[in-house]
C-alpha positions as CSV (number, residue, x, y, z in Angstrom):
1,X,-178.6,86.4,10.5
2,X,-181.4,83.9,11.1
3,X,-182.4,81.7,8.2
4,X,-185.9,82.6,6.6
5,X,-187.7,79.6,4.7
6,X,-187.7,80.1,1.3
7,X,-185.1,82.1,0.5
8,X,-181.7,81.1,-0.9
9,X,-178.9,82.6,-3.1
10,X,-177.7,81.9,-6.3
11,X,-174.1,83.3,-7.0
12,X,-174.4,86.7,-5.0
13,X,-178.1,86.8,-5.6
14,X,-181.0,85.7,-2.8
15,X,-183.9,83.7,-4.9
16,X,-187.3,83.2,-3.1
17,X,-189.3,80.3,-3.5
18,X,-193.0,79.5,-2.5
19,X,-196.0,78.1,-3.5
20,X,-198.7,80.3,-5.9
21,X,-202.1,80.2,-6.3
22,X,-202.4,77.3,-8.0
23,X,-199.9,75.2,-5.8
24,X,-197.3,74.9,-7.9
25,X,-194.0,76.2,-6.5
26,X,-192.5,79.3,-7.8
27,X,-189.2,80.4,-8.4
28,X,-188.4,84.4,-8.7
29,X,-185.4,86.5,-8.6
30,X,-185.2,89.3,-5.8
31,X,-182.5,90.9,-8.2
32,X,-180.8,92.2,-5.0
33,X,-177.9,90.6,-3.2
34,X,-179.2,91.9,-0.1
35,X,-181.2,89.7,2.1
36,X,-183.5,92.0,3.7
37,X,-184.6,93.0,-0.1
38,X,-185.6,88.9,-0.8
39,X,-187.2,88.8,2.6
40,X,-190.0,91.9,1.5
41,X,-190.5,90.5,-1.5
42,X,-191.4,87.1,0.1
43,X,-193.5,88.7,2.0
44,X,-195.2,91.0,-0.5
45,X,-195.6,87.7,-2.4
46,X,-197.5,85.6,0.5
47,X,-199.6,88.5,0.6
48,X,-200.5,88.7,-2.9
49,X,-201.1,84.9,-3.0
50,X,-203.5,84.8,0.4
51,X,-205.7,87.8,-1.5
52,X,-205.7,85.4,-4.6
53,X,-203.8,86.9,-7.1
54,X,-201.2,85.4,-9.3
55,X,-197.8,86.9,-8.5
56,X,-196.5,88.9,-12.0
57,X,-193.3,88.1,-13.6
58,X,-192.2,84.5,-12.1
59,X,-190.6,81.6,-13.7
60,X,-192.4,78.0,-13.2
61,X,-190.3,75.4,-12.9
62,X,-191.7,72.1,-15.3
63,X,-191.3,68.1,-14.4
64,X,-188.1,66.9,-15.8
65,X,-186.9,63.3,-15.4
66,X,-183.6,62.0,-14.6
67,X,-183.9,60.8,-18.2
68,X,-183.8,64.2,-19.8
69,X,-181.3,65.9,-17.6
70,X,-179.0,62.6,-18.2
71,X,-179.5,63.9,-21.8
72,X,-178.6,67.2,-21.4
73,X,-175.3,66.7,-19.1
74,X,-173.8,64.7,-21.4
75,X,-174.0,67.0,-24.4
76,X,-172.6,69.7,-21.9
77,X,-169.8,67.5,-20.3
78,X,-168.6,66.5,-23.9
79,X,-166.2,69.7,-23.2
80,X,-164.3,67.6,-20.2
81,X,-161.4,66.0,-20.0
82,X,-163.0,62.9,-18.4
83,X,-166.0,63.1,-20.9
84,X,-164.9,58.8,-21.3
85,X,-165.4,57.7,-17.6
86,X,-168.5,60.3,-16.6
87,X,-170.1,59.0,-19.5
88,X,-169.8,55.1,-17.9
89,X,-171.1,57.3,-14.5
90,X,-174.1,58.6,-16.1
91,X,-175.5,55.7,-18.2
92,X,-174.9,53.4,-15.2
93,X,-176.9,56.2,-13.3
94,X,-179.7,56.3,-15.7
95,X,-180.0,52.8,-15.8
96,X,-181.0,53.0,-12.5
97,X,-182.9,56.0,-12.1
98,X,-184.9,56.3,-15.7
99,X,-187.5,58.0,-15.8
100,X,-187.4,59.5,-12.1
101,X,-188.9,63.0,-12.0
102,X,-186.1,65.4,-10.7
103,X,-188.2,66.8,-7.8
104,X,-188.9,63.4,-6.5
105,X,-185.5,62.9,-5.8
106,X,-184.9,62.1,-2.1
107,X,-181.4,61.6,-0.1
108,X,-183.1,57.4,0.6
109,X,-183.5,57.1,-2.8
110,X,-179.8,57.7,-3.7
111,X,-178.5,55.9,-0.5
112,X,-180.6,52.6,-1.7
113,X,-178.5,53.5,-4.5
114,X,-175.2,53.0,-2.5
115,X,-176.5,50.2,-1.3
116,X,-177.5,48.2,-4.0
117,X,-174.6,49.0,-5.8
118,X,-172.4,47.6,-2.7
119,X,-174.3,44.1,-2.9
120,X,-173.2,43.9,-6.0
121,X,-170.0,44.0,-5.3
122,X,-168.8,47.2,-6.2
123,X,-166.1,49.2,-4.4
124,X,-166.8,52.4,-2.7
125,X,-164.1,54.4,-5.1
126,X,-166.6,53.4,-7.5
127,X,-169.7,54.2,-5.8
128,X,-168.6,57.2,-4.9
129,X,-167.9,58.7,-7.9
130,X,-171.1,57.8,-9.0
131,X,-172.7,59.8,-6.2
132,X,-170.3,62.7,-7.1
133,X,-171.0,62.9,-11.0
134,X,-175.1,62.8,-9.5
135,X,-174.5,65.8,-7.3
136,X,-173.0,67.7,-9.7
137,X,-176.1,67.1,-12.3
138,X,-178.4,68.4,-9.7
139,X,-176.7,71.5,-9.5
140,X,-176.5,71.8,-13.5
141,X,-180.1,71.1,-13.2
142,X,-180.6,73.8,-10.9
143,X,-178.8,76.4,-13.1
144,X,-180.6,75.2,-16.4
145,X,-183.8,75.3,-14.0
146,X,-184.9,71.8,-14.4
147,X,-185.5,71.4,-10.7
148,X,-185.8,73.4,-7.3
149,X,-183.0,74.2,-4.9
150,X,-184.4,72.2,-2.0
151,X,-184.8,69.4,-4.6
152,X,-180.9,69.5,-5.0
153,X,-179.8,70.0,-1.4
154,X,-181.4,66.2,-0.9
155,X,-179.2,64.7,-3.4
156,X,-176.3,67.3,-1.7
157,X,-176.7,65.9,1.8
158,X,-175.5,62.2,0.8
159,X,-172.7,60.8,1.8
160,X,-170.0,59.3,0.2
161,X,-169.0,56.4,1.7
162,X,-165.3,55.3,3.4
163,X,-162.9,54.5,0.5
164,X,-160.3,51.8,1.2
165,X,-157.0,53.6,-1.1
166,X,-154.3,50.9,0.9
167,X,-154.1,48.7,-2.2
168,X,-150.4,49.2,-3.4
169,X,-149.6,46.3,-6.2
170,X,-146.2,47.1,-7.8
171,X,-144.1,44.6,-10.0
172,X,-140.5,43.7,-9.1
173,X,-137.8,44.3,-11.6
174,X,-137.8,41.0,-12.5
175,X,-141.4,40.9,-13.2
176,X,-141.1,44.0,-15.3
177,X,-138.9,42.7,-17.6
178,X,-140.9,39.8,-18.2
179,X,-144.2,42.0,-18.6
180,X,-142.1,44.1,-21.3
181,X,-141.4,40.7,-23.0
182,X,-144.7,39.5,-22.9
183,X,-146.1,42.4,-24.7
184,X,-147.2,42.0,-28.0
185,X,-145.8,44.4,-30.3
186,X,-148.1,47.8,-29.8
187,X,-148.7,47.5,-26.7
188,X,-145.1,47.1,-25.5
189,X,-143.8,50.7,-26.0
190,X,-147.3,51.8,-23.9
191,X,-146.1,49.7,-20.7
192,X,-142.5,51.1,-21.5
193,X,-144.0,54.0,-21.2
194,X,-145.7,53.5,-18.1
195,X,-143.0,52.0,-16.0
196,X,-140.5,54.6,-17.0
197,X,-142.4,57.7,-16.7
198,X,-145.4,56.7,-14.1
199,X,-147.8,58.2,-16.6
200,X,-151.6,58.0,-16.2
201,X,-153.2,55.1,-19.1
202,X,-155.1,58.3,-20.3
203,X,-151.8,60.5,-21.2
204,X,-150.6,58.1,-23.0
205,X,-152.7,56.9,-25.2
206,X,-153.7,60.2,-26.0
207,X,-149.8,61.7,-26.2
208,X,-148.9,63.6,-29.3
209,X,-145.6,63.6,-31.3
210,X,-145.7,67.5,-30.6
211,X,-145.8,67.0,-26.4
212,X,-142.6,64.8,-27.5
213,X,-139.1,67.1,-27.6
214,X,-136.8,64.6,-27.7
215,X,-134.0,67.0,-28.3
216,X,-134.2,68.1,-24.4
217,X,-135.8,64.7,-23.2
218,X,-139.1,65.8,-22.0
219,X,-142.6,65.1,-22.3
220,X,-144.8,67.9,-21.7
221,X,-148.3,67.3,-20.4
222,X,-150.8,70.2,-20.5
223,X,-153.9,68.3,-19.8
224,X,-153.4,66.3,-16.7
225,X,-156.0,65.1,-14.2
226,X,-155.0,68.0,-12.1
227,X,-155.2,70.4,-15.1
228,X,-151.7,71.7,-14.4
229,X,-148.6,71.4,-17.3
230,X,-146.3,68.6,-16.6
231,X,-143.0,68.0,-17.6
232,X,-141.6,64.5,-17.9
233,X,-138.1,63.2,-18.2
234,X,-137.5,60.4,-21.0
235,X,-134.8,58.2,-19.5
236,X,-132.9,56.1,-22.1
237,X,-134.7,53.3,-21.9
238,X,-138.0,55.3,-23.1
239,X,-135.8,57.6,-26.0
240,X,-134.7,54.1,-26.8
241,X,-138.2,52.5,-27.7
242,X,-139.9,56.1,-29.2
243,X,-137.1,56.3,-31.5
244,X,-137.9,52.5,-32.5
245,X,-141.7,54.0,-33.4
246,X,-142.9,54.5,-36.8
247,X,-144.3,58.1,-37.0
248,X,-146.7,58.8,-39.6
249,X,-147.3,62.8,-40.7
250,X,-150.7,62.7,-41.3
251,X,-151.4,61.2,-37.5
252,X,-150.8,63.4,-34.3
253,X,-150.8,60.7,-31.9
254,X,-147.8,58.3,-30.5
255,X,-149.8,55.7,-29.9
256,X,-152.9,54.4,-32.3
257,X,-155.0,51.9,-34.0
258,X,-153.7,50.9,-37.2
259,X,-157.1,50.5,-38.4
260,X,-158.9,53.8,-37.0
261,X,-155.5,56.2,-37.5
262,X,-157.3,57.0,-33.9
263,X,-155.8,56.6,-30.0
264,X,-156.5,53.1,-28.8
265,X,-159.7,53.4,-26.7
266,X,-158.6,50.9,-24.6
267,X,-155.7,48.2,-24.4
268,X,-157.3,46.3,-22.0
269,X,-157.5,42.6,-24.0
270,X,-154.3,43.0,-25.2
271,X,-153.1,43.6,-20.8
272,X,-154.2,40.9,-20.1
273,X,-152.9,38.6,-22.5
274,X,-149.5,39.9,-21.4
275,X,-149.9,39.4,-17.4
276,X,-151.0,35.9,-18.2
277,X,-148.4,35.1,-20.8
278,X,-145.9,36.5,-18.2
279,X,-147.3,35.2,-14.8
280,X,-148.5,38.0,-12.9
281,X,-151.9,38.5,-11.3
282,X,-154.0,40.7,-9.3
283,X,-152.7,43.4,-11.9
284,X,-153.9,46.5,-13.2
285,X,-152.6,49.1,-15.9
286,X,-152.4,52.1,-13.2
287,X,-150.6,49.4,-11.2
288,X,-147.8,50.4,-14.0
289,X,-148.3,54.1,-12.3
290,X,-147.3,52.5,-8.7
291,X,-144.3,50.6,-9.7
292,X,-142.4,53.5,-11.2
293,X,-143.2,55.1,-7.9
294,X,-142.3,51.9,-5.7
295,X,-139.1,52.0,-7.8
296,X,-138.0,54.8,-7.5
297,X,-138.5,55.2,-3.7
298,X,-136.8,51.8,-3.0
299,X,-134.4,52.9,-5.0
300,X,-133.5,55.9,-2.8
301,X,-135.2,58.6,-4.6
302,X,-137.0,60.9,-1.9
303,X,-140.5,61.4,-1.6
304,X,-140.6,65.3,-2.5
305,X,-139.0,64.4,-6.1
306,X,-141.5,61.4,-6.4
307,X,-144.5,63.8,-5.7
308,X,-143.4,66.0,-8.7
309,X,-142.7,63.0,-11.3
310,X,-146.0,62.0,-10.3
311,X,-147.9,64.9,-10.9
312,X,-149.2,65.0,-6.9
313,X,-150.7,68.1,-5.8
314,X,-150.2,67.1,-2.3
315,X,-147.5,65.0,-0.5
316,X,-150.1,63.5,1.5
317,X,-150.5,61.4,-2.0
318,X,-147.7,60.1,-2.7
319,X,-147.0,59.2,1.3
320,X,-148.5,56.0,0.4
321,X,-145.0,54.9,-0.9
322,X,-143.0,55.8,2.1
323,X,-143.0,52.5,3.9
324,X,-140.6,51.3,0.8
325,X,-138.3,53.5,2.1
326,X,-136.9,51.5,5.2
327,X,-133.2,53.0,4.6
328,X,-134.7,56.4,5.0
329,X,-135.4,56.0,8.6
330,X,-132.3,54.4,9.4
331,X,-130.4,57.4,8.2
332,X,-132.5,59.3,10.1
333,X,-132.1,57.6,13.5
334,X,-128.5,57.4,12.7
335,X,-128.2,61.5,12.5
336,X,-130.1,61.4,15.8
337,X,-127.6,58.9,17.6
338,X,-124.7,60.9,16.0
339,X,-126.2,64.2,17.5
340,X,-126.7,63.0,21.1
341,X,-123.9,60.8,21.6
342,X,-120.3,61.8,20.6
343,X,-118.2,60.0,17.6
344,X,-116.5,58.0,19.6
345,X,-119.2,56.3,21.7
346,X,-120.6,55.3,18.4
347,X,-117.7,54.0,17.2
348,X,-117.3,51.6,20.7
349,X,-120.6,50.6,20.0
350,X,-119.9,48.7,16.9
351,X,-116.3,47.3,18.1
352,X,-116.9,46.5,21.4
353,X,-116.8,41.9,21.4
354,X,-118.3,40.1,24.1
């Protein structure tokens, strides 16, 4: 079916759009999900319009600015699981873009975008899910008709730029011991935590006492960045330091502020006093999440059981960590030699003296 300017689909349901008597650009409902019906009344419309009448019945779409849509997204995202970090997304966005009518959006202004935020330094992980959370406000705004459909498909058509996901900082047993010491004394059952369970920063600090069943050594995870339910083994290290925890019955949470009865919002100052107090640098909290993983793989565990600790959807995620796993591919060359060549062959090779 050849395309037809002006006429696009919303759900199962082809839209026209053109402009009316008065030049502004209309917006109307064919009511049909059949094209042919959207392409008549297109044409009925054109028709009316060259004669000089106002076609009846059609919405016009008003001048929002980035501003006020900014406004409204927020309120509506408040719902989401990552409400915290779109928020950061959003205000960094509307710092930039203000007062920016909607409809003058163009795909150069949001690459200028990209490319201001790369001279200063910012990765493209970053950038990137900037440009996402933007996308995704343009087609809110086009539901909550704030802006036209071809005035979303240019923010659509940028792209998000090559990410760089090779960075793999894990701490060696030694060095988690020391981090553990280091710790002052709230923060050091959140980084037991971490390295025994490979938890996300945001599941922990917002873990409550009833996802805890210590009886059968599980913590159970229903909201989780993949928004499946996750059960979690507590190893005895872990049951060790919860049961060293001072629960109170009038707050839900594990871990909180003292002051606020509220989850920490961030543990961030008190981080970093700990890697310096115990040495290490170029260190992150989710770095935590990669040394459970490094761990366990060096320690033998396969890759399969690793994905599911983790919380991967895919294997393809937690591949990252297979190049920790030297012994793996040994064993598997070995089975290889052992299936073309005969016992005994093998065992000449290793006996056999110069």
């Amino acid at each position: 079916m050849a395309k037809t300017r002006g006429i696009y689909k919303r759900g199962n349901i082809y839209w026209i759009r053109y402009a009316s008597v008065d030049g502004k650009v209309k917006q109307e409902s064919s009511g049909s999900t059949k094209f042919k019906d959207a392409e008549a009344l297109l044409l009925q419309r054109k028709q009316m319009i060259r004669e000089g009448k106002q076609p009846p019945c059609i919405k016009t779409i008003g001048s929002y600015t980035f501003n006020q849509l900014a406004e409204h997204y927020l309120k509506w995202c408040e719902r989401q699981r990552s409400f915290k970090s779109k928020k950061d997304f959003i205000n960094r966005l509307t710092e930039y873009f203000g007062n920016l009518p909607l409809r003058n959006f163009t795909t150069m202004a949001v690459e200028q975008y990209q490319t201001e935020k790369i001279n200063r330094g910012n990765k493209p992980a970053t950038i990137n899910r900037h440009v996402a959370a933007l996308k995704h406000m343009f087609s809110k705004a086009v539901q909550w008709e704030m802006v036209e459909n071809h005035g979303a498909e240019k923010v659509k058509q940028v792209k998000l730029l090559e990410e760089n996901n090779k960075r793999l900082r894990y701490l060696l047993k030694e060095e988690c011991h020391a981090m553990v010491n280091s710790c002052d004394a709230h923060l050091g059952p959140i980084v037991i935590m971490a390295l025994n369970t490979g938890m996300r920063k945001g599941e922990i600090l917002n873990l409550k006492w009833d996802n805890v069943d210590m009886k059968n050594g599980f913590l159970l995870l229903d909201r989780t960045k993949n928004g499946e339910r996750r059960e979690v083994p507590i190893n005895h290290t872990l049951a060790s330091a919860l049961k060293n925890l001072v629960r109170r019955l009038d707050i839900p949470y594990v871990f909180y502020n003292p002051l606020t009865k509220k989850p920490y919002d961030n543990v961030k100052r008190s981080f970093n006093s700990a890697l310096k107090r115990a040495g290490i640098v170029n260190f992150k909290f989710h770095d935590l999440r990669h040394t459970f993983a490094s761990q366990l793989v060096m320690a033998g565990i396969d890759l399969a059981t690793v994905k599911e600790l983790l919380g991967h959807k895919s294997l393809a995620m937690t591949l990252r960590y297979a190049h920790l796993a030297p012994s793996h591919k040994i064993n598997a060359v070995n089975v290889l030699d052992s299936a073309l060549n005969n016992s005994s062959t093998i065992q000449k090779m290793y006996t056999v003296k110069g």
